[in-house]
TORVEXLO-972125 format. One record per residue: y, z, x of N, C-alpha, C in turn; residue in three letters. Coordinates in pm, whole numbers, plus 50000, padded with zeros to 5 digits. Layout:
N
YZXYZXYZXALA...
//
This chain:
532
503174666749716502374678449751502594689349648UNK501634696649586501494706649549502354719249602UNK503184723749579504044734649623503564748849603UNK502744750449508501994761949494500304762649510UNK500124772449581499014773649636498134788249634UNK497064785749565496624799849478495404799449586UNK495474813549660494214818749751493484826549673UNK491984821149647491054832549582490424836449685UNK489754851049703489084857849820487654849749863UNK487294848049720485884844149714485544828549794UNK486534821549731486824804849820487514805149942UNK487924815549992489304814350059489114807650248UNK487744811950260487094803250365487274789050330UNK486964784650211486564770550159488054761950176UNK489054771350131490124764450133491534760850228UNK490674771250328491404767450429491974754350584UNK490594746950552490734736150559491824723750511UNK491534725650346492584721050269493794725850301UNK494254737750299495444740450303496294741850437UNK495664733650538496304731750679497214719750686UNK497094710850614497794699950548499664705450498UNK499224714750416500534721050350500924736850390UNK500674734550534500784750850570500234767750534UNK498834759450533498434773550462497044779050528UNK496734770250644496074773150753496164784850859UNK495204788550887495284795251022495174791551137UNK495414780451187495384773051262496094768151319UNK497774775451325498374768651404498844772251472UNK499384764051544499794765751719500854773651798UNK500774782151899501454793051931503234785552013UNK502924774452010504544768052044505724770151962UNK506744765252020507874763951897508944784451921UNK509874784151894510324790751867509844808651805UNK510824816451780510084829351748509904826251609UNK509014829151522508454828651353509364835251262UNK510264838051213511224845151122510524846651019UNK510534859651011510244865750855511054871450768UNK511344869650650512564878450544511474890650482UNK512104902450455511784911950367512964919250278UNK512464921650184513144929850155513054949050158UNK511764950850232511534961350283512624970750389UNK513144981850372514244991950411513764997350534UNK514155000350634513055009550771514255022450794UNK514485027950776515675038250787515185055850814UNK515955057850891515925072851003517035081250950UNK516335085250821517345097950766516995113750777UNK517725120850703518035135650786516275141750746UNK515825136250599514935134750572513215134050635UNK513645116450666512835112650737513265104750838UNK513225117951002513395112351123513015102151165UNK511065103851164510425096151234509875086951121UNK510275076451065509445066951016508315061451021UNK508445059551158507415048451182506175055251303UNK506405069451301505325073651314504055074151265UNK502565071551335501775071351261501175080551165UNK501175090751241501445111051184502375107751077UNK503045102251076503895100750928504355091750807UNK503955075950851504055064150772503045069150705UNK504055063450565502805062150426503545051650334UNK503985043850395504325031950244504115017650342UNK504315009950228503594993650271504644991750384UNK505964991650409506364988350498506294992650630UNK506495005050663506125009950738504895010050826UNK503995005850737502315005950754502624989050837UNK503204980550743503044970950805503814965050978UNK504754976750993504914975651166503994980551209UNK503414994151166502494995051276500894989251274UNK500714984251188499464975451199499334958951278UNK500674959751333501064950451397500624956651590UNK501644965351622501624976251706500744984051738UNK500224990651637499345004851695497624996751658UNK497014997151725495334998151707494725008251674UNK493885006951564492555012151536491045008951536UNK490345022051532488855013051577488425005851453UNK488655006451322488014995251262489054985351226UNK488704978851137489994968151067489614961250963UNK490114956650876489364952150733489734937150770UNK488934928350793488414915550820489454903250765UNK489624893150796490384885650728490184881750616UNK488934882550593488634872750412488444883850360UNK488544897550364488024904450310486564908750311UNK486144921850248484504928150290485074942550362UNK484054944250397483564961550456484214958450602UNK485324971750652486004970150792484784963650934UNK485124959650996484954959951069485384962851205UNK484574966251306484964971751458486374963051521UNK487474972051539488714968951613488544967951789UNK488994983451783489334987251948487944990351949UNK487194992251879486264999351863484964987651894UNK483874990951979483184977652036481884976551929UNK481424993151825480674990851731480995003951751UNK480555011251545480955019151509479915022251385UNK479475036151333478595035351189478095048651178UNK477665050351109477205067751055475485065851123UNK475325078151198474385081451244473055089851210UNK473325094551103472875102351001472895094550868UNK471685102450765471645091750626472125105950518UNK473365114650575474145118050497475465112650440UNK475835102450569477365096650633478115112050599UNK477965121650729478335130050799478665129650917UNK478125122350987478665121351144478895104651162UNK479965102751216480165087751228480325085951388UNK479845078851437479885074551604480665059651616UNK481825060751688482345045351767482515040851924UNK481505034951991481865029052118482935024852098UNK484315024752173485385021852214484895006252328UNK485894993652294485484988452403485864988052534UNK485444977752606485504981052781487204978752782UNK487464983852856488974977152945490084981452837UNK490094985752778491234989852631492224992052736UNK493654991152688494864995552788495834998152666UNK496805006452679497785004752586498814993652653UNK499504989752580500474978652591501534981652737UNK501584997052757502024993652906501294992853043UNK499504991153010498764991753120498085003853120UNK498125018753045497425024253091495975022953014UNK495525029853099494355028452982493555036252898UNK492995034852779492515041052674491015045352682UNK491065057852659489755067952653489745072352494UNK488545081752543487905081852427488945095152383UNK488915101452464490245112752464491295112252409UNK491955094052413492835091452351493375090952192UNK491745084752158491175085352010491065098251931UNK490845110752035490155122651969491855129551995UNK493125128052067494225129552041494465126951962UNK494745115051927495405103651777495305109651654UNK493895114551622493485120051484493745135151462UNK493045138751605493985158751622495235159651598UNK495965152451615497275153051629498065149551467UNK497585137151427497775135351269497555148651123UNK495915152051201496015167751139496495175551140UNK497005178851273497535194151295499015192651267UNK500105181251291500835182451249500935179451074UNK500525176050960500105176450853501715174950782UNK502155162750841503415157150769503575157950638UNK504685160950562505005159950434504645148750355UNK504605135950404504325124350321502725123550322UNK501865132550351500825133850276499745123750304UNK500175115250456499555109750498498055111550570UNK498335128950617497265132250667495765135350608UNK495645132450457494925136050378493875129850372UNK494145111650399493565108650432491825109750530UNK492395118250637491925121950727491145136550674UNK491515140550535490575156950495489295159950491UNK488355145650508486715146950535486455151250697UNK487015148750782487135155350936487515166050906UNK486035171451016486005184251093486225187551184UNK485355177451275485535179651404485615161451471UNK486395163351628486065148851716485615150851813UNK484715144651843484035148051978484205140552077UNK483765132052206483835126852281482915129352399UNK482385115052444481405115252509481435107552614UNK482065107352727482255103252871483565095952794UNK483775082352886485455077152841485035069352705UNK483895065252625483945055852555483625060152388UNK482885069452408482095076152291482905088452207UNK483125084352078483755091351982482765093351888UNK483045109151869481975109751745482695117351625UNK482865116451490483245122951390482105132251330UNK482815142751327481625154151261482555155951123UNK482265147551005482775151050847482225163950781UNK483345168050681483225182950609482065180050545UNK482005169850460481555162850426481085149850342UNK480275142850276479995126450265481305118450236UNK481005111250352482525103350284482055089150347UNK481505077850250480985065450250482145057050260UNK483555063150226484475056350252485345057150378UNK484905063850515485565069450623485565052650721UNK485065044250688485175034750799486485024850760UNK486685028650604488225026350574488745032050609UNK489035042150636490235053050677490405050750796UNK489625048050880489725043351016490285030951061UNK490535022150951491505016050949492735014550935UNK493615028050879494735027450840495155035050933UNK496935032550962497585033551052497325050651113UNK496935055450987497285073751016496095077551131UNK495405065551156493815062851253494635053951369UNK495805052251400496085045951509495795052351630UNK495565045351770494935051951850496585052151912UNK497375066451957498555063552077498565068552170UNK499485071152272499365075352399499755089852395UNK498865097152484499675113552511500945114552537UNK501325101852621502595102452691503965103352631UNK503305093852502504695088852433504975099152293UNK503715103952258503725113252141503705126452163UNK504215134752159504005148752141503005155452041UNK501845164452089500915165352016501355175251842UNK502425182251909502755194251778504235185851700UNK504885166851717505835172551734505825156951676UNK506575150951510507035135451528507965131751617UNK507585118051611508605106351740509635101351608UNK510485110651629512105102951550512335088951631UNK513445082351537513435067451540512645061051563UNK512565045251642511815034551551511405031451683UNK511085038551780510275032351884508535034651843UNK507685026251878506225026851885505785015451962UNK504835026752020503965019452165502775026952104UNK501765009552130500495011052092499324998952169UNK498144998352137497744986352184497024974052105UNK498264978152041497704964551900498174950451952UNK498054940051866498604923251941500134923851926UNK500814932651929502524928751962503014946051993UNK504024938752086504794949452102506234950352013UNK506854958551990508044960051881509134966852007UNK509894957551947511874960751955512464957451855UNK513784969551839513994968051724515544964151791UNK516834960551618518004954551671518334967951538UNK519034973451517519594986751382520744990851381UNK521464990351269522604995151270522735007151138UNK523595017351115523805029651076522225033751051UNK521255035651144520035041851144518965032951053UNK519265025151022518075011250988517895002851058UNK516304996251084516014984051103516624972951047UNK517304959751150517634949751101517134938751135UNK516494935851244515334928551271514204935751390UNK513274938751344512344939451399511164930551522UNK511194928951615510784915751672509564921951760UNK508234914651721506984914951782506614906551894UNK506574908951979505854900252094504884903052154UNK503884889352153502624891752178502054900252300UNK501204910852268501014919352385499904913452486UNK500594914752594499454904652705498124915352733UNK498184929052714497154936452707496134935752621UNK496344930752461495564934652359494394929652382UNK493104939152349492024935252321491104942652214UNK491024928952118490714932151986489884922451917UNK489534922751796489114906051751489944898951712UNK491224900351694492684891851636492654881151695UNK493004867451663493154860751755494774854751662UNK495594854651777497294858851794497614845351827UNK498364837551676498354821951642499744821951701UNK500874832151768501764830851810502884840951903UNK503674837451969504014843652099504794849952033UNK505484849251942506704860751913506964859051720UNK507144869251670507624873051496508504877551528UNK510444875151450510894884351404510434886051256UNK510744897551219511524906951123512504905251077UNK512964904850955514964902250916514334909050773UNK515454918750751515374932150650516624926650582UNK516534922850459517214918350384517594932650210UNK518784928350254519204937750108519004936349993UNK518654928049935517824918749816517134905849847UNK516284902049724515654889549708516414877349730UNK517444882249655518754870649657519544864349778UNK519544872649879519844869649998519084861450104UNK517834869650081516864867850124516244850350075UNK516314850450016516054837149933516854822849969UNK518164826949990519104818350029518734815250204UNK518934822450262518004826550410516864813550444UNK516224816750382515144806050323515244796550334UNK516294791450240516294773550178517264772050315UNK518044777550312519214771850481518484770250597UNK517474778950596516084776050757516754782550824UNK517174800750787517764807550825516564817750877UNK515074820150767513974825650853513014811050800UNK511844817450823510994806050815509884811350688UNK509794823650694508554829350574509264842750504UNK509104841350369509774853250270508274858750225UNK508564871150261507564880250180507954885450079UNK507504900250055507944912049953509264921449990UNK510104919249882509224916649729510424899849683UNK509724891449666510754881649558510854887649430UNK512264874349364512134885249236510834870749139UNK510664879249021509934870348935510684855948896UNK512254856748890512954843448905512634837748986UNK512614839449119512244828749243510984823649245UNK509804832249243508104828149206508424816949111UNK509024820049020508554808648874509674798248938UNK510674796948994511014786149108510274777149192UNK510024785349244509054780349365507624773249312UNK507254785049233506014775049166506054762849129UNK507384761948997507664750848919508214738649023UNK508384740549147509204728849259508194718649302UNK507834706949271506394700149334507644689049450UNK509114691749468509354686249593510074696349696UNK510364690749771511324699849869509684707049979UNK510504714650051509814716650209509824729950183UNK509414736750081509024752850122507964750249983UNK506534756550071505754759849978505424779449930UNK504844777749799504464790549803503144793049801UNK502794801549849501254807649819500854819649742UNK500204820149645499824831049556498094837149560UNK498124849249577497184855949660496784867949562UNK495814870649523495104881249486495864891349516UNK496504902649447497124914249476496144930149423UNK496734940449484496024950649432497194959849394UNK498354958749452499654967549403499174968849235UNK499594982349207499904990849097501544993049064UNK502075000449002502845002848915501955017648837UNK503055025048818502675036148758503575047248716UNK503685056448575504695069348623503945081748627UNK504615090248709504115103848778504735109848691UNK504215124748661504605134148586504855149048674UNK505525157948669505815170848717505435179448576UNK504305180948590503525184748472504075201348409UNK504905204848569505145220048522507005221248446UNK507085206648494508965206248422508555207648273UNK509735215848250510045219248041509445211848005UNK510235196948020510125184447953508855181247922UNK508255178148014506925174247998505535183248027UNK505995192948007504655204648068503515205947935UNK504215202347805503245203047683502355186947694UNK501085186347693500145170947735500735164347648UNK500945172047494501345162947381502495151547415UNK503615155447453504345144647527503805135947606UNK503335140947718502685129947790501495115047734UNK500755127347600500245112447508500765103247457UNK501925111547387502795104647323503175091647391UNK503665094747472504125085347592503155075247629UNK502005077147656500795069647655500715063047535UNK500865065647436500425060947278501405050547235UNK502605050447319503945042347278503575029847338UNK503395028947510503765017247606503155010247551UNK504234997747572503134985147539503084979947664UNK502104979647717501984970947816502614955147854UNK501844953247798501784940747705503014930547731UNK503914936247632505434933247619506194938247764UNK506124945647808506914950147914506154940648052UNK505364934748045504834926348209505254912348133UNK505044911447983505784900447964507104895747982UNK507844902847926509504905247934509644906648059UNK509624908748149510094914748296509094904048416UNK507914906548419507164898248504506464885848502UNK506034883948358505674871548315504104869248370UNK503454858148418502634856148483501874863348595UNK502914870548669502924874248820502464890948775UNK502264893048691501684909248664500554905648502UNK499384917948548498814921148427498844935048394UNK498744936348244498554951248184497644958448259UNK497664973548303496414979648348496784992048290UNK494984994548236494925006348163493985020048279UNK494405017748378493455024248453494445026148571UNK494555041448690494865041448828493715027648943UNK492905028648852491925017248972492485002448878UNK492634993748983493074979148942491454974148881UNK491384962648757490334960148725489734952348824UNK489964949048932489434937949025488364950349113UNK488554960049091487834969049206486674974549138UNK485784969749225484194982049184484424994949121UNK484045000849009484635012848924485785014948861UNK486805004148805487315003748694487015004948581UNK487535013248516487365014848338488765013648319UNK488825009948195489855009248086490425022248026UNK490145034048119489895044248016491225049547920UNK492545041747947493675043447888493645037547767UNK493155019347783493015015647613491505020447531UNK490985025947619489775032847535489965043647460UNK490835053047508491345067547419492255062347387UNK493855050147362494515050047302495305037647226UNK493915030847299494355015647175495425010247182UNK496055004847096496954998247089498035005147066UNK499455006047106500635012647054500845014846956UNK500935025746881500805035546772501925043446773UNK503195041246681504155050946640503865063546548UNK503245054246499502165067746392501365079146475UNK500365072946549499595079446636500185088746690UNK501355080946798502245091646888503075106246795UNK503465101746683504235110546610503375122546539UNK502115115646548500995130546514500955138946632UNK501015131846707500385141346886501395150546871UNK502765145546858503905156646878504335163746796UNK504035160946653503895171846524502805181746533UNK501225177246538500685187746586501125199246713UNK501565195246798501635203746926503185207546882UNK503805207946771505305215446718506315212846853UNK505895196946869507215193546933508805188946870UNK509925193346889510975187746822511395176846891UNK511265163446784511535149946822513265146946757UNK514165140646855513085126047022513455139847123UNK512295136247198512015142747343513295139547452UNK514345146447503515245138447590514655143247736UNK514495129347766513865128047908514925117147985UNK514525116548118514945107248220514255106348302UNK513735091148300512605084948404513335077948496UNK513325084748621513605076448763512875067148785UNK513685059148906513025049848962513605044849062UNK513195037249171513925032049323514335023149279UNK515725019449351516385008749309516454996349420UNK515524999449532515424992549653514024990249748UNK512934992649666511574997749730510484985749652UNK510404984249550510084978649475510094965249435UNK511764959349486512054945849372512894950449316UNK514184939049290515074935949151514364937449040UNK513164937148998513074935248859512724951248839UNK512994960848910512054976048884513484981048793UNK514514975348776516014981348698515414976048578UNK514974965048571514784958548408513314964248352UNK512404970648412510954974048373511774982548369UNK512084995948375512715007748310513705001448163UNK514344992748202514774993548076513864989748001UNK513544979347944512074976147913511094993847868UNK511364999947920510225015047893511215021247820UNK512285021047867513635030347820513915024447623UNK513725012947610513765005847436512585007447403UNK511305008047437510275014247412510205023347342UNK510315033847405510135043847368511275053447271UNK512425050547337513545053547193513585043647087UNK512715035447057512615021546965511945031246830UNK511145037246874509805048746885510405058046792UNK511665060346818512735072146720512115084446767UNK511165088646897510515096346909511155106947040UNK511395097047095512215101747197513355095347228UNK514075101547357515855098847392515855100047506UNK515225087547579515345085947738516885074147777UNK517065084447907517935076647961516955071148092UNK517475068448196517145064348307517935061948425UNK517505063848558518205066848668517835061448756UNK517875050248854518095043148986518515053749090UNK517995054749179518175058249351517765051049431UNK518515051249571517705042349630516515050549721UNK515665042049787514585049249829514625061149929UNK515675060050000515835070350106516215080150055UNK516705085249962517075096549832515905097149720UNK515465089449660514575087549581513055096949618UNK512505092949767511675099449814511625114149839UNK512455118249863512405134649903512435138249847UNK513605133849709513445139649563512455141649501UNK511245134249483510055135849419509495145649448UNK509535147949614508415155249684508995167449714UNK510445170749661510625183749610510665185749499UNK510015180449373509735182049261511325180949175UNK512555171549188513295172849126513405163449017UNK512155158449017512005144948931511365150248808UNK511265150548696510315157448542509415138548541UNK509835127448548509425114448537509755107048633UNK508925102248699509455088748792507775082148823UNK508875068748816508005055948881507885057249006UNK506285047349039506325046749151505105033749168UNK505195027249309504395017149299502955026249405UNK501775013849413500885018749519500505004149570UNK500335003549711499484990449740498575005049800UNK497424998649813496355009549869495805006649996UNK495845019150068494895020150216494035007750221UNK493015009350150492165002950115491295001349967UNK490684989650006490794983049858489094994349799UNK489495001949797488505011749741488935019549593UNK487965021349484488515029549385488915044149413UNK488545049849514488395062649582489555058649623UNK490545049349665492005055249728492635048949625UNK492605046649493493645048549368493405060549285UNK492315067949360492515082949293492505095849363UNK491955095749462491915110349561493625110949583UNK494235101049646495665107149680496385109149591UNK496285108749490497125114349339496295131349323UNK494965130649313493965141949262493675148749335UNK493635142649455492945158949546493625167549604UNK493285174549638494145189549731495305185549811UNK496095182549853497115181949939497735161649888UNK497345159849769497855148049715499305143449717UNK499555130449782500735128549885501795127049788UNK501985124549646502555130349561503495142449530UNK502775154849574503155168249589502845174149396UNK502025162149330501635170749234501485181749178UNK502145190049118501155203449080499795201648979UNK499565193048922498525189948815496895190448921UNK496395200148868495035201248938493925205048887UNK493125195848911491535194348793490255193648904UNK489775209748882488405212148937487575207648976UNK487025200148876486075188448867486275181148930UNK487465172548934487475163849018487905162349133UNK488465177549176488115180449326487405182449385UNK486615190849307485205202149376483805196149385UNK483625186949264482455177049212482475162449202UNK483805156949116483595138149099484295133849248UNK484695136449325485245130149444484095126249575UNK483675143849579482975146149689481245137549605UNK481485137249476479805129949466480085113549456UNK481425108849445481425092849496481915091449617UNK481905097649707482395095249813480755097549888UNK479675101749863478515102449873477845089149878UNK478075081049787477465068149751478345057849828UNK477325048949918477265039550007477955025649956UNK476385030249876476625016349765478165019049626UNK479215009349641480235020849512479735015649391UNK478985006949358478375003549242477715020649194UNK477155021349286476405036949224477385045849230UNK478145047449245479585054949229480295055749147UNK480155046549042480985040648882481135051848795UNK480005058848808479675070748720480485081248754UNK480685089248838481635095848917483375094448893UNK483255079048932485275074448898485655076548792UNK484415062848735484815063148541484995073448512UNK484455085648510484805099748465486105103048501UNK486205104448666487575112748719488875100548622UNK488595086348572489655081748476489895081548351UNK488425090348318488625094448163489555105348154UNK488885114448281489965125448285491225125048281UNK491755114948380493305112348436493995103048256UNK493205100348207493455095048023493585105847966UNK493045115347935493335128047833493795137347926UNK494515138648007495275152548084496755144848124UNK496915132848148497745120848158498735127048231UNK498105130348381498975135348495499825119948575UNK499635112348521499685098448561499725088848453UNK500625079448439500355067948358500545052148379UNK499515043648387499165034748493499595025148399UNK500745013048473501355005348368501094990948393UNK500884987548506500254972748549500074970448706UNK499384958448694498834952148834499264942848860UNK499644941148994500664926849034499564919349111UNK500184908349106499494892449198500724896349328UNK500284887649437501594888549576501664875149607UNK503054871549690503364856449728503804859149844UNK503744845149882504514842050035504804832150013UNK505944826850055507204815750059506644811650193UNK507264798650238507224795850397507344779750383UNK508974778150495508694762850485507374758450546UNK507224742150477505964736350545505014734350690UNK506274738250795505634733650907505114748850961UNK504654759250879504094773150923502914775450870UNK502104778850974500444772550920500264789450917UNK498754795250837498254807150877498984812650735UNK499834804950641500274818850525499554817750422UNK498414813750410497334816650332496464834950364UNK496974834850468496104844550550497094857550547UNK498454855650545499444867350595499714877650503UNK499104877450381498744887550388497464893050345UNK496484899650308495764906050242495524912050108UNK494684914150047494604922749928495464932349911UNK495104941650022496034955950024497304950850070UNK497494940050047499194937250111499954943350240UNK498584943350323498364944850470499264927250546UNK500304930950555500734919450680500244918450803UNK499704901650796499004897650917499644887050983UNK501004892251051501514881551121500904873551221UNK499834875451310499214871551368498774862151370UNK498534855251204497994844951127498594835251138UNK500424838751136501724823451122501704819351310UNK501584806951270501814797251371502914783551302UNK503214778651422503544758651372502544749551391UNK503234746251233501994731651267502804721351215UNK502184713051135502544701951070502694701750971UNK
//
C-alpha cells in the first residue's frame, strides 16, 4: 500500500472512495474505543490570557479548533470546500443587492448541549457580546461590518452591515460567530479557564495540569442538530510538548492520529515508508509564514531597512534548507492558491540583490549592518521555526548589511509581547478564518488589526477594503487586493516568506483522515471513525 496520500480539493470527492481501503475515508464506523489525537498545539490559562477558549477571545488555530468542535454557528464552510453553508442556521443570505442586510432562519428544535433551547435572542447575544467586550486578541474585528442584530420572533436573525461585506457569510462561520448561552457567559465579562458549553457535535472535558490542557476529550453531543454527520462517539485530545514525542506516541499505538505541527523530518519519513501500519495524508494547505514590523521602533521605522530586508530573503533557499517539499516561496500576504493573488513582492524586488539592498540603505544614509533581533515562538509553530530564523539570521548578516541576532519565546510570553509592541521584528504564522484574500489582509490593515500594528494606510482602509468587500463575485475584486499588495510591497509593513502544504498521520484502521482537516486547517474530528 501506498503510505502517502495526497488530497486535492478539486478530486477530493473522487477519491474518497479509493481511499477507504487505506484509511482515508469518511466512512467509518462509530464503534471501537475513544479516537486519540496527538498535537502539538499548547491550551494554557495565563495571567495574560485567562480565558482561552472563549469565543469573545480565541484567535489562533488551536484554540479555534476546540471550539469548532463545541460551539455552533449559523454557517459552516462545507467539507470539500466552496462558499459556507447553513449550520444552526436552517437558510441564510443577503436580502438586499447591496449585501447590507443579511437574514438567517435558525433551525427548528436547536438546544444547547444541556437541553435548553436556542433563540434567535441567543444569536443576537453571541455577536453583541463579542463586540462590546472587544478583546485584545483582535478577534472582534472580524465582526467590524455589523451594525446592528435584529430578531424576529424565536427564529429570525437579521444583520444590518456598516457596510458591503460579500465576505460576511464567512465570518459567520468562525468561532468569534459561535452561538452560547446567557447562562454560562457573562455579557460584559470573559469565561476564564477551559470550560465551553455550546451546541456543536461534542461536548468538551478537559484533564490540565499547572493551567494547561493535557487531554482534551469530546463526546458526542446527543442534542446536536446540524448538517455534521458525527463518524464517532468520543475524540481525545493529547497535547504533546514536541513532534518528537508526539511521534513516538504514534508508532507505540499510544494515540491513533498526529496532526500539527510534525516536524519536516517525520513528513519525509512517513512519506518515504511504503510498509508498516501508519499512513500519511497530504492536503492542500493555506498557512502562511510571515515577519511583522513595529514600524515606529528606531530600528526599523526608516522603510529603507525594511526593503532592504525584502531585497535580501531568499526565499528560495530558506523553504529549501529548512522545509524542503512541504513549503513554497510566497511573494504575497494572499497564498497563490486564492482568487486575488499577485506576486507583488517578486514584482518590485526580484531576485535577492546585495547590491540592490545596499543602495536602499546608502540612499536613505543608513549606517550599515543594521543590529536588529527577530523573534520568534519556540512552541506555536513547529521544531523547524528555531532553524527558519537561523536560516534568515545567515541571510541577512551573509549580506554584511546587517547584524541580527535572534530570540525564541515560548508562545504564552511571545504573544503579549507583540501586542504590547515590545517586539521591533517578529515572526508569525496565519492559517486563515477563511479561505478568502480579504482575510490575509484586512486583519493585518484595517483599523483595530489583531496585530496591534501601528502602520496605517488610508487607502486601504477607507477605499481598497470596503470596494472588495463590495464584490460578490472575488474575481471582480482582484483589482482592489492586487493594489492593497502592491501597497503592503513598497511600505513593507509585513514581509510574506512562504506557504505550507498540511498532514495527518493515522494508523490504518482510522477512516475519515482525508477529511480532518480542511484548507484553513479547520479540524474536523467528526470525520475519524474505525474501519478497516
Amino acid at each position: 500500500m501506498n503510505r502517502k496520500t495526497l488530497v486535492l480539493p478539486a478530486v477530493v470527492g473522487l477519491l474518497a472512495p479509493v481511499l477507504a481501503a487505506c484509511g482515508g475515508s469518511g466512512s467509518g464506523s462509530s464503534g471501537g474505543g475513544a479516537i486519540v489525537v496527538g498535537t502539538t498545539d499548547r491550551f494554557e490559562a495565563t495571567k495574560d490570557a485567562p480565558a482561552p477558549l472563549d469565543p469573545a477571545y480565541a484567535y489562533d488555530v488551536g484554540t479555534w479548533n476546540i471550539l469548532r468542535q463545541t460551539v455552533q454557528t449559523l454557517m459552516i464552510q462545507p467539507k470539500g470546500e466552496g462558499d459556507p453553508v447553513p449550520e444552526a442556521a436552517e437558510k441564510c443570505g443577503f436580502t438586499d443587492t447591496g449585501s447590507e442586510r443579511y437574514a438567517c432562519t435558525l433551525r427548528a428544535g436547536l438546544k444547547f448541549a444541556n437541553g435548553d433551547k436556542i433563540t434567535a435572542e441567543d444569536v443576537k447575544y453571541s455577536i453583541d457580546r463579542a463586540m462590546r467586550i472587544k478583546a485584545d486578541s483582535g478577534v472582534f474585528a472580524l465582526l467590524s461590518t455589523v451594525d446592528t442584530v435584529e430578531t424576529q420572533g424565536d427564529r429570525e436573525v437579521i444583520f444590518h452591515l456598516k457596510s458591503a461585506d460579500a465576505t460576511f457569510p464567512y465570518k459567520l462561520s468562525t468561532p468569534v460567530a459561535g452561538i452560547v448561552n446567557p447562562d454560562d457567559y457573562q455579557k460584559d465579562k470573559l469565561r476564564d479557564g477551559f470550560s465551553v458549553d455550546g451546541s456543536g457535535p461534542y461536548t468538551l472535558s478537559v484533564a490540565q495540569k499547572d493551567d494547561a490542557i493535557t487531554t482534551a476529550t469530546f463526546t458526542k453531543n446527543p442534542n446536536y442538530k446540524g448538517t455534521l454527520a458525527v463518524n464517532n462517539s468520543k475524540v481525545e485530545m493529547r497535547s504533546f510538548a514536541d513532534a518528537t514525542s508526539m511521534g513516538t506516541a504514534l508508532s507505540k499505538g499510544d494515540i491513533d492520529v498526529m496532526t500539527r505541527t510534525m516536524s519536516p523530518e517525520q513528513i519525509q519519513k512517513l512519506g518515504d515508508d511504503s510498509n508498516g501500519d501508519i499512513d500519511l495524508v497530504e492536503m492542500p494547505g493555506l498557512e502562511i509564514r510571515y515577519l511583522a514590523f513595529n514600524t515606529d521602533a528606531a530600528s526599523v521605522k526608516t522603510k529603507a531597512v525594511r526593503e532592504a530586508m525584502a531585497q535580501l530573503i531568499d526565499r528560495g533557499e530558506l523553504v529549501s534548507k529548512v522545509y524542503g517539499t512541504e513549503a513554497e516561496p510566497l511573494y504575497s500576504m494572499v497564498p497563490a492558491t486564492i482568487t486575488g493573488h499577485s506576486n507583488s513582492f517578486f514584482n518590485k524586488y526580484g531576485n535577492p540583490s546585495v547590491t540592490k539592498a545596499k543602495s536602499l540603505l546608502t540612499k536613505a544614509s543608513i549606517t550599515t549592518p543594521v543590529k536588529l533581533t527577530l523573534h520568534y515562538t519556540t512552541d506555536h509553530y513547529g521544531s523547524a521555526t528555531k532553524e527558519e530564523f537561523e536560516q534568515l539570521r545567515t541571510q541577512l548578516n551573509n549580506s554584511g548589511l546587517f547584524d541580527v541576532t535572534i530570540k525564541g519565546d515560548p508562545w504564552s510570553t511571545f504573544v503579549p509581547a507583540e501586542r504590547k509592541g515590545s517586539y521591533d521584528v517578529w515572526g508569525m504564522g496565519w492559517f486563515p478564518d477563511f479561505p478568502d484574500a480579504d482575510n490575509y489582509l484586512a486583519p493585518f490593515l484595517d483599523t483595530d488589526n489583531f496585530l496591534k500594528l501601528p502602520y496605517s494606510n488610508s487607502e486601504i482602509i477607507k477605499t481598497l477594503i470596503p470596494e472588495s468587500r463590495q464584490e460578490a463575485d472575488r474575481l471582480a475584486a482582484a483589482k482592489s487586493l492586487t493594489t492593497i499588495q502592491d501597497i503592503v510591497a513598497t511600505d513593507v509593513p509585513l514581509i510574506p516568506l512562504w506557504q505550507g502544504k498540511q498532514y495527518v498521520a493515522a494508523r490504518d484502521d482510522i477512516t475519515g483522515t482525508a477529511y480532518a482537516l480542511n484548507s484553513s486547517s479547520t479540524l474536523q474530528l467528526w470525520e475519524l471513525g474505525r474501519g478497516v
